[in-house]
Every structure is written in structure tokens, then in C-alpha cells.
N, C-alpha and C positions, 0 to 999 in steps of 0.2 A: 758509377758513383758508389763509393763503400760506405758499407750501414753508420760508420760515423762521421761520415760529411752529411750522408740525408737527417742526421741528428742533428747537425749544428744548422744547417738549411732550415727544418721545421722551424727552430728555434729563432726566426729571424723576422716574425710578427712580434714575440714577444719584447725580443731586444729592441726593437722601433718603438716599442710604449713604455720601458722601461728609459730609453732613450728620454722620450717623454718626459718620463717623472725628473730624471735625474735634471736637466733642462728647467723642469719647474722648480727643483731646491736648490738649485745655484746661479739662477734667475739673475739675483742682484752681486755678484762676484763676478769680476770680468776672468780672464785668463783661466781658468777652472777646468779647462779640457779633461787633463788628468784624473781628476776629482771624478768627474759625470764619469769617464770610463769605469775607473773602479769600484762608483755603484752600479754601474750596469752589468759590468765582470760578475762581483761579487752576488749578484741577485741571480745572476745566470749560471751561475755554479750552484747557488744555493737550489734553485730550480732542478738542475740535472741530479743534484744529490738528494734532493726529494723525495723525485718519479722514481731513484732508484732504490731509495731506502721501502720502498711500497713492491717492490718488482722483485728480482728472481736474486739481485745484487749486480756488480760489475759497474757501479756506478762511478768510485774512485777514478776506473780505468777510463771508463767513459768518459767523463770530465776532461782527464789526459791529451786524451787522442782530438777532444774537439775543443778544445782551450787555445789553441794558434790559429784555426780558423774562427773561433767565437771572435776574437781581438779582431784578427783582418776583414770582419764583418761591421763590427763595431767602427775600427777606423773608416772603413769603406762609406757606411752609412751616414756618417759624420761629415764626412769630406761631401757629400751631394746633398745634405740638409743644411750646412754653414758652409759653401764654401770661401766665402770669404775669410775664414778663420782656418783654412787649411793650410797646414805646414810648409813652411818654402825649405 
């Protein structure tokens, strides 16, 4: 496993509570898939550009590299918490 999949791996507690949150502000809106994703995206980015803005840098790149596994996490994780709301 390359150091930027074990990035996006660690990151896959947080994404299930952020999951969470988002779940809890779109509570009362049916259809909103899209929505929850892109606050859980955008918090998950803001997260990696954080830890990186405090570190050595490379955090841009970081982001990059784990930003199409962050998604297929997120979708993944979605699809086994609703699936009855999962994509046909």
C-alpha cells in the first residue's frame, strides 16, 4: 500500500463521523446524496490541508493523490449504511 492510500485509509474514522454530521443537517431533505457527499468531501479536504498547512507542506499534492480514493470511500461507505438509497 503506497503512503497515499494509507492516508486516505486512516482517514476513514473520520469520514464515517463526518458521514454522520452531514446525515444529521440534511436529515429533513430526501434526495440530498450529493449534498452529504460534498460536505464530507469538502471537510475531508479541509482536514488534509490542515495537518498539512502545520507539517513540512506537500499537502496540495496530498489531497490530489487521495481525493478519487477519499470519493470511492465515501461512496462505498454510503452504499453499506443506506443501502436501500444506493444507485441502480
Amino acid at each position: 500500500m503506497n503512503k497515499y492510500m494509507a492516508i486516505a485509509m486512516k482517514l476513514l474514522p473520520t469520514i464515517l463521523q463526518l458521514m454522520g454530521i452531514a446525515e444529521s443537517l440534511f436529515e429533513d431533505k430526501p434526495n440530498s446524496g450529493k449534498e452529504k457527499k460534498a460536505v464530507v468531501t469538502t471537510a475531508a479536504k479541509a482536514i488534509v490541508e490542515g495537518v498539512g498547512a502545520v507539517s513540512t507542506g506537500g499537502q496540495a499534492e496530498t489531497w490530489e493523490r487521495i481525493k478519487e480514493p477519499v470519493s470511492n470511500i465515501i461512496d462505498n461507505a454510503a452504499a453499506i449504511a443506506f443501502p436501500e438509497h444506493k444507485s441502480k
